[in-house]
C-alpha positions in Angstrom: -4.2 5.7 -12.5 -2.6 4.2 -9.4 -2.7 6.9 -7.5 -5.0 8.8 -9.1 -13.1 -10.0 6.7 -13.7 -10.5 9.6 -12.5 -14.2 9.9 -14.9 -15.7 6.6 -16.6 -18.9 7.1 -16.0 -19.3 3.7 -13.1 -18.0 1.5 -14.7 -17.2 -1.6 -17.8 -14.9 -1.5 -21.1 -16.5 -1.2 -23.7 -15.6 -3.8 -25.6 -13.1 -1.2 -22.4 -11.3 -1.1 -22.0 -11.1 -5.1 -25.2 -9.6 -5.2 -25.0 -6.8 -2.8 -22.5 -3.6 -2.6 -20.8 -4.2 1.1 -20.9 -1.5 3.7 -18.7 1.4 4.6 -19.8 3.1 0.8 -23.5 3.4 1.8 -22.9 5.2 4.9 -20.0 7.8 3.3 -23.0 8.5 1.0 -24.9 10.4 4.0 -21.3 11.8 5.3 -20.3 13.8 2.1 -17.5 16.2 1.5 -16.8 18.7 4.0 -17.3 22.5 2.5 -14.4 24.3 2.1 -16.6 27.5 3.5 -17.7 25.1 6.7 -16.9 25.9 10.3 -13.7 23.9 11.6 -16.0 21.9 13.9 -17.6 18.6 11.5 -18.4 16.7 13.7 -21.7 16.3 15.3 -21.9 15.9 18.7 -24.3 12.8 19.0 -21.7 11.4 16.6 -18.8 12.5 18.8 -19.9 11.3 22.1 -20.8 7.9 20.3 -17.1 7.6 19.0 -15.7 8.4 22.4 -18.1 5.7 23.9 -17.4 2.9 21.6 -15.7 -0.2 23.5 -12.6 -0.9 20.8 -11.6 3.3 22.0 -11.2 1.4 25.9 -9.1 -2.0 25.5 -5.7 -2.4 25.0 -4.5 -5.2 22.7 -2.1 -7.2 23.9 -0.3 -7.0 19.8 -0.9 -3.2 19.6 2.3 -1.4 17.6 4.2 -5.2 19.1 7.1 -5.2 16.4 8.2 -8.5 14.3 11.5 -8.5 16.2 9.7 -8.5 19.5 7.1 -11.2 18.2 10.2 -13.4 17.3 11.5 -13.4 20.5 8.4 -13.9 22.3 8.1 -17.3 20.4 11.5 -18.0 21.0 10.9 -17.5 24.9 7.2 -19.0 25.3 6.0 -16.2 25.9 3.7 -16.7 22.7 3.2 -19.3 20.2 2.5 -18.2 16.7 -1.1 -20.2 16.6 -1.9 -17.6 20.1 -0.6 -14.7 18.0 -2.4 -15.7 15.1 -5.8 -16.1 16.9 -5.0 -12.5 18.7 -4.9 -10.7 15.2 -8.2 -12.8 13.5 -9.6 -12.1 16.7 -9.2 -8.4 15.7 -10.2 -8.5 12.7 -13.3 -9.9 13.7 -14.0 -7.5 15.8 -12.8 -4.3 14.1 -12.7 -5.0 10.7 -16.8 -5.8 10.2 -18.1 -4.4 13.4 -17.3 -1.9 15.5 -15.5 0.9 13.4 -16.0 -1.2 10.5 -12.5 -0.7 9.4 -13.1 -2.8 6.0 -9.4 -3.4 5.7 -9.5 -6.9 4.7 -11.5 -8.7 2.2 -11.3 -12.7 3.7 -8.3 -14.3 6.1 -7.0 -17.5 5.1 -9.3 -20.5 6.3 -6.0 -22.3 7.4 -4.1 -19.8 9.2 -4.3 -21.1 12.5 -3.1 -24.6 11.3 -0.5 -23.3 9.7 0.7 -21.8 12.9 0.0 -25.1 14.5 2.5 -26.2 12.1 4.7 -23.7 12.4 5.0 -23.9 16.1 6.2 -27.6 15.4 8.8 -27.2 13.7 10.1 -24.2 15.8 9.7 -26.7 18.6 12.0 -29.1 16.5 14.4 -26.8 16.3 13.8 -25.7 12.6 13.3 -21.9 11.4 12.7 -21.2 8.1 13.6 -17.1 8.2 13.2 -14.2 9.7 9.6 -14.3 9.7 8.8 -17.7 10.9 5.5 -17.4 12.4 4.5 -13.9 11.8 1.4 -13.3 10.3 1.3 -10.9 7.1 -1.2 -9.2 5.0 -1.4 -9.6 1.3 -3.1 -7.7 -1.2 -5.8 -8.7 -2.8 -4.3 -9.0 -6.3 -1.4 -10.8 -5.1 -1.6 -15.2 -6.5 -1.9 -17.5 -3.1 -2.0 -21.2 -4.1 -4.6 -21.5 -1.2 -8.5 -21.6 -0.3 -8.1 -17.2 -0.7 -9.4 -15.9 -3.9 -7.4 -13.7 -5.8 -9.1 -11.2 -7.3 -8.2 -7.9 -7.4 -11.4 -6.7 -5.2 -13.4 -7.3 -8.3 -16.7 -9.8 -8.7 -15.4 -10.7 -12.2 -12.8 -13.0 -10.8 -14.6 -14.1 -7.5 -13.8 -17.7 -7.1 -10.6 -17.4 -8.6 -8.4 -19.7 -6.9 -4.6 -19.5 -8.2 -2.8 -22.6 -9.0 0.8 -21.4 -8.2 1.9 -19.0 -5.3 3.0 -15.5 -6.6 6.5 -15.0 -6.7 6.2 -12.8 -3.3 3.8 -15.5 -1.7 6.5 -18.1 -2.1 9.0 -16.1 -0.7 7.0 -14.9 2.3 6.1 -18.4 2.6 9.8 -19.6 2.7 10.8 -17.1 5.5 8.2 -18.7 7.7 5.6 -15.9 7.4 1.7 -16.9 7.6 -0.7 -15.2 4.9 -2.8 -14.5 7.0 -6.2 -12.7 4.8 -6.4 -10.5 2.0 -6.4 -7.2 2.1 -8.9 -4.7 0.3 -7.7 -2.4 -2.1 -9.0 -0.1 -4.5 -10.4 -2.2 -7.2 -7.6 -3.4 -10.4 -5.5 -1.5 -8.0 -7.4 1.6 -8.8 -6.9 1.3 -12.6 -10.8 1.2 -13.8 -12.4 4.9 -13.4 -11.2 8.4 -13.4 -13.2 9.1 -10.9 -13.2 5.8 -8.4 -12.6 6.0 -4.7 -9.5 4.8 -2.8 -10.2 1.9 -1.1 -13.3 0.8 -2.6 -13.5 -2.6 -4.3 -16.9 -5.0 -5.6 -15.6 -7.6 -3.2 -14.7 -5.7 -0.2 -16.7 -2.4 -0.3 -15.0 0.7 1.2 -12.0 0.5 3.1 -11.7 3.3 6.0 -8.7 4.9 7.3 -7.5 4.2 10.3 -7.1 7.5 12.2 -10.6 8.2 11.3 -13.1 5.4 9.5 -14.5 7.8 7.7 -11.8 9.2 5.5 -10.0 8.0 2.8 -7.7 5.5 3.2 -6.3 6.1 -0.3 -5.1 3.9 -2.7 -5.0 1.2 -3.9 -3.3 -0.7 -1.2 -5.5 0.8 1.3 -6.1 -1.9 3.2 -2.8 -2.8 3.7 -1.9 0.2 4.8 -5.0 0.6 7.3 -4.7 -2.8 8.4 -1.0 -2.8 9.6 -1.6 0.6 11.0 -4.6 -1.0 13.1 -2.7 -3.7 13.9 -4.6 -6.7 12.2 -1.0 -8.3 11.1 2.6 -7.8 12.1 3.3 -6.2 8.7 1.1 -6.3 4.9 2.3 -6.3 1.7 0.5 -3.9 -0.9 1.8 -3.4 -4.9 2.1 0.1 -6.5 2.4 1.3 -10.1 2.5 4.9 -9.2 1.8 5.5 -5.5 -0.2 2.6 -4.3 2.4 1.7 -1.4 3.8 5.1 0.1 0.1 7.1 -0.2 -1.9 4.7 1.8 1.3 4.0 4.2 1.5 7.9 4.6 -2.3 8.7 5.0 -2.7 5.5 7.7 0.5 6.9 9.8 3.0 3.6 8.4 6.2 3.0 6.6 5.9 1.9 3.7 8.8 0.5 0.7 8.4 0.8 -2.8 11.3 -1.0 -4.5 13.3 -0.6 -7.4 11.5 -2.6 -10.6 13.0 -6.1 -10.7 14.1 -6.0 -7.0 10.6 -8.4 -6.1 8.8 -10.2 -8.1 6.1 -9.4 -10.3 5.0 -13.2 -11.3 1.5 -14.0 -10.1 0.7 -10.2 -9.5 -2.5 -9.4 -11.5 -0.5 -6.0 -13.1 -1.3 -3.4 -14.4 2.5 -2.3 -16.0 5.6 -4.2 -16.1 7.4 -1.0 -16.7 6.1 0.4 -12.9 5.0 -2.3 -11.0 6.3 -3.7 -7.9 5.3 -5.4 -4.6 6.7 -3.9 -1.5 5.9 -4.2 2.6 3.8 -2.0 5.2 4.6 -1.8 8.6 4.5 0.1 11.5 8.6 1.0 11.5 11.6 0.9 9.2 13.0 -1.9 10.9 9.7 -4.4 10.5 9.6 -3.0 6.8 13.4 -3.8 6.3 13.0 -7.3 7.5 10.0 -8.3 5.2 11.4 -6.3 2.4 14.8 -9.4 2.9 11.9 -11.8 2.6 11.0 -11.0 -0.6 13.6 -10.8 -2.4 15.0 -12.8 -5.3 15.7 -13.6 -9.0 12.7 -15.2 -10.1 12.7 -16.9 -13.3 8.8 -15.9 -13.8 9.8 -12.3 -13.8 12.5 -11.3 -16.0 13.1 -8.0 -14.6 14.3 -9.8 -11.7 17.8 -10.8 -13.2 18.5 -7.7 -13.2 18.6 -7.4 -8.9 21.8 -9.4 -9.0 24.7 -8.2 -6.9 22.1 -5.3 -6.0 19.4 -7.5 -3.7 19.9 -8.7 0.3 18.0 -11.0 2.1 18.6 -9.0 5.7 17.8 -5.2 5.2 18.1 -4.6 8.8 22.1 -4.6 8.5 21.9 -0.6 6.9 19.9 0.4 10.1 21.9 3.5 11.4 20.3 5.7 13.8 23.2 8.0 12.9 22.6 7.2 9.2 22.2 10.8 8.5 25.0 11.9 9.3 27.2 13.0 6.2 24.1 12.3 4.2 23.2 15.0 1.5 19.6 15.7 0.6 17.8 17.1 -1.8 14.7 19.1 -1.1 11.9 19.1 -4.2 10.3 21.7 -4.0 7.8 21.2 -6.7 5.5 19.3 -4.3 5.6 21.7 -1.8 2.8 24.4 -2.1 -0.5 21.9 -1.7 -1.0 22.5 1.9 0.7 24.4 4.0 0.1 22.7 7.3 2.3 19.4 5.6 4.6 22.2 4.4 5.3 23.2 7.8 5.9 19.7 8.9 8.3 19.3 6.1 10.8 22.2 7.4 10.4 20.8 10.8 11.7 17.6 9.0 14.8 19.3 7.0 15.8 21.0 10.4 15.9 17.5 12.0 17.9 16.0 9.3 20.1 19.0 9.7 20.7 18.9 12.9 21.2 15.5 13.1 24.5 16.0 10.7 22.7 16.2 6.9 23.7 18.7 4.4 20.1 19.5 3.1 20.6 21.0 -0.7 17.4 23.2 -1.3 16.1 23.5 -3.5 16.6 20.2 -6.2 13.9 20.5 -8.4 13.2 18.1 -11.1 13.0 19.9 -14.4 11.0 17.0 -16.2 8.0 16.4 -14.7 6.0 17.5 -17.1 7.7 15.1 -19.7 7.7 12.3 -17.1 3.5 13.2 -16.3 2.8 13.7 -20.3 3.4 10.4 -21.4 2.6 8.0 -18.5 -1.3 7.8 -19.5 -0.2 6.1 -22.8 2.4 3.8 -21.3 0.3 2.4 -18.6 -2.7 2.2 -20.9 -1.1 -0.3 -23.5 0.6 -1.9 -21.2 -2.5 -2.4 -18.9 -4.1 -4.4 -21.9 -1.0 -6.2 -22.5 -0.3 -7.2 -19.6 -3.6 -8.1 -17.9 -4.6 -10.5 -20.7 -1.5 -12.1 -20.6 -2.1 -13.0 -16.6 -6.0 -13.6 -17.7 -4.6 -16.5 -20.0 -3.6 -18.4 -17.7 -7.1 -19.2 -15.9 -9.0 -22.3 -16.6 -10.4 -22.3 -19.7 -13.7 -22.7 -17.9 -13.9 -19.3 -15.8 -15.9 -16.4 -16.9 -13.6 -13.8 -18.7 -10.1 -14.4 -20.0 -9.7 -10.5 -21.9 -9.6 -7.3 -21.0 -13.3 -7.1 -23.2 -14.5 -9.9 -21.2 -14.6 -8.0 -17.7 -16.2 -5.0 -19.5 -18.6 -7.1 -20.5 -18.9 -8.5 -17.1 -18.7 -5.2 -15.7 -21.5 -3.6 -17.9 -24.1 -7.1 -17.0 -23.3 -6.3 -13.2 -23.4 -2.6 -13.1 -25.6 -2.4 -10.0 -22.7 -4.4 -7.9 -19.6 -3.3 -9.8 -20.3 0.0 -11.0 -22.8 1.7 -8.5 -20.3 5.1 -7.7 -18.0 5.1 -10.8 -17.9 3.3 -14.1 -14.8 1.8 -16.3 -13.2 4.6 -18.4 -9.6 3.8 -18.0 -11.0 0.0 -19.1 -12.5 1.5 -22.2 -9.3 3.7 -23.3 -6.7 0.7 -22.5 -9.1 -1.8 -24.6 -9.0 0.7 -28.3 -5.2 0.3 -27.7 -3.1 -2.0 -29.8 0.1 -4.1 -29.3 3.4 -3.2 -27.4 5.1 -2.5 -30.8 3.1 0.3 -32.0 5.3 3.4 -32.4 3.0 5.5 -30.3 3.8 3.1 -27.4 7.0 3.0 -28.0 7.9 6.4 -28.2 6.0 7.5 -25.4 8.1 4.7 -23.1 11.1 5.8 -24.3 10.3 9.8 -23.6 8.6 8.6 -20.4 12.0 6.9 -19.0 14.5 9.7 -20.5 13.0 12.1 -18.6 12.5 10.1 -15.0 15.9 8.4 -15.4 19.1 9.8 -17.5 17.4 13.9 -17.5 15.6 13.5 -14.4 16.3 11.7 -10.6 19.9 10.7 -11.9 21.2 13.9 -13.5 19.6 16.0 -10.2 21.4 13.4 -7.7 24.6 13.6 -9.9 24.9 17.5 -10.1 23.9 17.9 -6.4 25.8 14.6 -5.2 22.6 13.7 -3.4 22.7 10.5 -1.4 18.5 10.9 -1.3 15.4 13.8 -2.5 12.8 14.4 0.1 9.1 15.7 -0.5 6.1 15.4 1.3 4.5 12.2 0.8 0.7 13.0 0.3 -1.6 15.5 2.1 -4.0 14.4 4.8 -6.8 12.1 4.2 -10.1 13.7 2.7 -13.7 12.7 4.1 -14.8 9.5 2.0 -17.5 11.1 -0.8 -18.8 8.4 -3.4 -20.9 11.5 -4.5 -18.3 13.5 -5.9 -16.0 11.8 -6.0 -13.5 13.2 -2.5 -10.2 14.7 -2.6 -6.8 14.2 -4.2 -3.9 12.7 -2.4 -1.5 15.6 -3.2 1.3 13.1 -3.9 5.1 13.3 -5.1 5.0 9.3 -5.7 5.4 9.9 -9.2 9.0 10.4 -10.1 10.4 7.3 -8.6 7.4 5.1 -9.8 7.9 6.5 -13.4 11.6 5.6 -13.6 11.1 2.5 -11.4 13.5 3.5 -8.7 12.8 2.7 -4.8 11.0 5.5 -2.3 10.3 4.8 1.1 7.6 7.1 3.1 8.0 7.6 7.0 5.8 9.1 9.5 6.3 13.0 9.4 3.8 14.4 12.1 -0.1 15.0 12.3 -2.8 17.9 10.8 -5.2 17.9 13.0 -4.4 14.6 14.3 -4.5 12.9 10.8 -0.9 11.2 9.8 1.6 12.1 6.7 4.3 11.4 5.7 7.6 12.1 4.4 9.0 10.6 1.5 12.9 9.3 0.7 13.5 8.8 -3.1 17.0 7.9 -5.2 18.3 6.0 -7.8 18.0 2.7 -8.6 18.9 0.0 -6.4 19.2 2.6 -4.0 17.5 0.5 -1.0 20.2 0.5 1.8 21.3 4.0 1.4 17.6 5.2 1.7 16.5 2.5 4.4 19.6 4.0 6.5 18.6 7.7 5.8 14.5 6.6 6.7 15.8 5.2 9.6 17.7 7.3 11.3 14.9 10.0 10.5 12.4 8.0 12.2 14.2 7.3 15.5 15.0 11.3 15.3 11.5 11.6 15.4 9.5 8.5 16.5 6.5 10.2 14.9 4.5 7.1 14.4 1.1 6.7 17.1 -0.9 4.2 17.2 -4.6 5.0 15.8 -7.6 4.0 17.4 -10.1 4.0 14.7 -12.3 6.8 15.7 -15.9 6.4 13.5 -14.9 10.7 12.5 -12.5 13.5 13.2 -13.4 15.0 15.9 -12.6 18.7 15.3 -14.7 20.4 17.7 -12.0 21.2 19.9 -9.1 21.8 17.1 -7.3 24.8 17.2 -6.1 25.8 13.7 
């Protein structure tokens, strides 16, 4: 289920690449899972010293945590130009991403960046912006259509070469605001819809994505490296897609904001999907107010996306106008409990957090429990299964008639011929149950969807805000990232993403503190179409706070010295 490059000199993957499995995964093999009867201290000390003595540990980058606002008004100044900023973060990349820590965050940049920014630059200098990101350079995820020389493939070799023909819905957008696509980011492969028992992060085009407070844990998934790579500052901001999870885990576990919309709010079109029930696009960045400001940039009614009618009189182009530092004041939250009790270290964070919001004028109701989880949880599987099959051959009919698979069946045929570079660590079950399912009208479907969204709407987040009077229900985002294991498979994320995903209403994740120096975050979840009440609530948490550090991609944990 969902949660469950360098600067290329080419954008598509050459044949050598196609025929090997990329990087990071090999060495996790040797690192393994760390015992839960081990000493505290994991890390070796030849491995230790070499992290502390690693150059990228010593330089400051000039970009480092540098927010959009700030970029913005070093173009307007001189200070920068957007083809200088653009060559700081491909720079980066270069020398971060595939060397040094290896980070693995982003599959391929965009061949024409720095000419875009080039023309960019121009028409600033002309006296023309075209939005609030005109000349930023943004992330996208790997599954997300660019009409461009980047493939599109959801991190898998069955649709290397894949060039779209029209922008995604969120690609025009971002493209109308001025912003500069500047790569693709890795992700866990068909946003981590393929195996029961895959890896965050790891994809057949990218290999496995690190995190960025330490390379080799989990980044989780499956917009990992979005989330890693606006944490290690590659981009001003990324933009990552989530069914279930796939924006606020990674965004938690790399130490970032992260916005997962209301359904219909962004576009879906051009979005390789895996359900148009769940899915959504929504932006990573290093604070509310850089995710607010992209979030304005991609919204709109879309005429490729019918869901998106239904955003009118509920969407805004500028976010940033519900930024209260004093938003919490008056506010009344709901604690859910029912995530609590997975690790008590994020536990104790999380009263810090209600404390805060208390004393920073919130009425904190706790406990609000959801009483339909298990409803919500029993029939998801179903849903997202038929709708996975549904849906992905619908976007799979609209390649050239030419390229290698155009069905669900065709990549598991593709799959099965290429096991050695697509199915090394885990294999294709999910594939294999969503491909015996039939059409969108068969009453199984149907009645699972309509017990699924009973009980995560009307029974569930909207009959617990409307008893309590919420204005927002908090839980703890995820737990801390596990040690990468394509062995056995690693941890569990320990996530409350679920309710809001299921019903399709918006969550936003904040930094919430550090175990053992390893980021989570708390999570901000409400009805639908509940954006600026739960942007000015995240807000005003995080300036409470100002949890949020910058990482510097340490190769391991070191623990030797940890106290717990």
């Amino acid at each position: 289920m969902d949660t469950r490059d360098p600067r290329n000199d080419s954008s598509s993957i050459e044949r050598r690449d196609f025929l090997r499995v990329t990087g990071l995964g090999a060495a996790a093999l040797a690192t393994g899972a760390v015992s839960g009867c081990a000493a505290p201290d994991q890390t070796s000390r030849p491995a230790a010293q070499a992290m502390a003595d690693q150059p990228w540990t010593k330089e400051a980058f000039e970009l480092e945590e540098v927010a959009i606002s700030d970029l913005m008004e070093g173009m307007a100044s001189g200070k920068w130009t957007s083809q200088q900023i653009t060559e700081l973060y491909l720079d980066r990349i270069r020398e971060l991403d595939r060397q040094g820590p290896r980070l693995r965050a982003v599959i391929e940049t965009n061949p024409d960046a720095l000419d875009l920014a080039d023309q960019l630059d121009k028409e600033r200098q002309a006296g023309k912006l075209r939005g609030l990101l005109h000349g930023i350079p943004i992330l996208v995820k790997d599954n997300i259509d660019t009409a461009d020389k980047m493939v599109t493939a959801a991190g898998s070799l069955a649709l290397s070469g894949h060039h779209a023909a029209q922008d995604s819905g969120v690609a025009a957008r971002l493209r109308a605001a001025g912003a500069i696509l500047l790569g693709k980011a890795n992700l866990s492969e068909w946003a981590n819809f393929r195996s029961t028992r895959s890896s965050s992060g790891w994809s057949g085009r990218g290999g496995q994505c690190g995190n960025a407070f330490a390379v080799d844990r989990n980044p989780c998934g499956s917009s990992s490296g979005s989330g890693a790579g606006a944490s290690a500052s590659f981009c001003a901001a990324a933009i990552g897609t989530e069914t279930n999870g796939s924006v606020v885990c990674p965004s938690s576990i790399n130490g970032v904001v992260g916005i997962k919309p209301t359904v219909g709010l962004v576009s879906r079109a051009g979005i390789i999907p895996i359900s148009h029930t769940q899915d959504t696009a929504g932006p990573m960045a290093r604070t509310v107010r850089d995710a607010a400001v992209v979030l304005g940039s991609m919204t709109g009614v879309d005429p490729r996306d019918a869901a998106t009618a239904a955003s009118r009189g509920h969407a805004y182009t500028d976010y940033t106008q519900f930024l209260d530092p004093d938003g919490l004041k008056g506010a009344r939250i709901g604690v859910e409990r029912n995530f609590f009790g997975r690790d008590n270290r994020v536990d104790a964070l999380m009263e810090d957090a209600l404390e805060v919001m208390a004393d920073a004028g919130a009425t904190i109701v706790d406990p609000a429990k959801l009483t339909t989880l298990r409803q919500m949880n029993r029939n998801e599987g179903t849903v997202l299964d038929y709708e996975f099959k549904a849906d992905l051959n619908k976007y799979l009919e609209s390649l050239p008639a030419d390229f290698r698979v155009h069905t669900l069946a065709d990549i598991i045929a593709f799959n099965d011929a290429h096991k050695r570079e697509e199915m090394p660590f885990f294999g294709q079950e999910i594939f294999l149950a969503a491909e015996k399912c039939g059409p969108l009208t068969d009453t199984k479907y149907l009645d699972a969807l309509n017990a699924m969204l009973r009980a995560a709407r009307g029974r569930g987040i909207d009959a617990l805000m409307e008893e309590h009077k919420l204005d927002a229900i908090v839980s703890p985002t995820s737990r801390p990232a596990w040690v990468i294991d394509l062995v056995n498979r690693g941890g569990e994320s320990g996530g409350s993403s679920g309710p809001a995903a299921i019903a399709g209403y918006p969550s936003i994740t904040v930094p919430n503190g550090y175990v053992l120096g390893l980021p989570v975050g708390i999570l901000f979840f409400g009805r639908a179409w509940s954006e600026p009440k739960l942007l000015k609530i995240a807000f005003a948490y995080e300036q409470a706070t100002h949890h949020r550090k910058a990482p510097k991609l340490p190769l391991s944990l070191d623990l030797r010295d940890a106290v717990l």
